[in-house]
C-alpha positions, 0 to 999 in steps of 0.5 A: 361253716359253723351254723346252728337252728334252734328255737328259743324264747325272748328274754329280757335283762334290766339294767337301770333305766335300760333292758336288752332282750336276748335269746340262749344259745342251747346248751349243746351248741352253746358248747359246740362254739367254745370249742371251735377254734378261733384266734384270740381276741380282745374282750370277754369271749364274744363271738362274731356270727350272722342271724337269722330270724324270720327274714331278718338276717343281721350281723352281731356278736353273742355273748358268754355267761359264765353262770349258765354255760351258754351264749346269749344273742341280743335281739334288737328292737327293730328285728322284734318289730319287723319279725311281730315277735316280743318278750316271751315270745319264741322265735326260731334262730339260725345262726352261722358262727363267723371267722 
């Protein structure tokens, strides 16, 4: 089992009339999970994984960004809403990398 804790600020990126708020995966564990080996999968370098932020536990995928170096994990609006976090808010992370 692969699993990291960090915190990290809510972000939001906007794309037209939608946004999605995310949090970085820190550049350390960032790399961690590139490295780990993994079966090929279609699509562009997601990663399955489990979360858990306050005592909202979910099931999605991060996402690689060649700029930066890291992962970025959308955090969708219900668990903002049920955790009382928001943009620019910090939030502690536990995230466990699925196989």
């Amino acid at each position: 089992m692969h699993s990291y804790r960090f915190e990290a600020e809510l972000w939001e990126y906007s794309a037209g009339q939608s946004a999605w708020v995310f949090v970085s995966v820190p550049a350390d564990d960032s790399e961690r999970i590139r490295e780990l080996p993994r079966p090929p999968k279609p699509g562009f370098g997601s990663v399955r994984v489990s979360v858990t932020i306050g005592s909202s536990t979910w099931k999605t995928s991060i996402f690689p960004d060649s700029k930066s170096g890291t992962y970025f994990l959308p955090v969708k609006k219900a668990i903002r809403l049920a955790e009382d976090i928001d943009v620019g808010g910090m939030c502690r992370v536990e995230l466990e990398v699925l196989e």
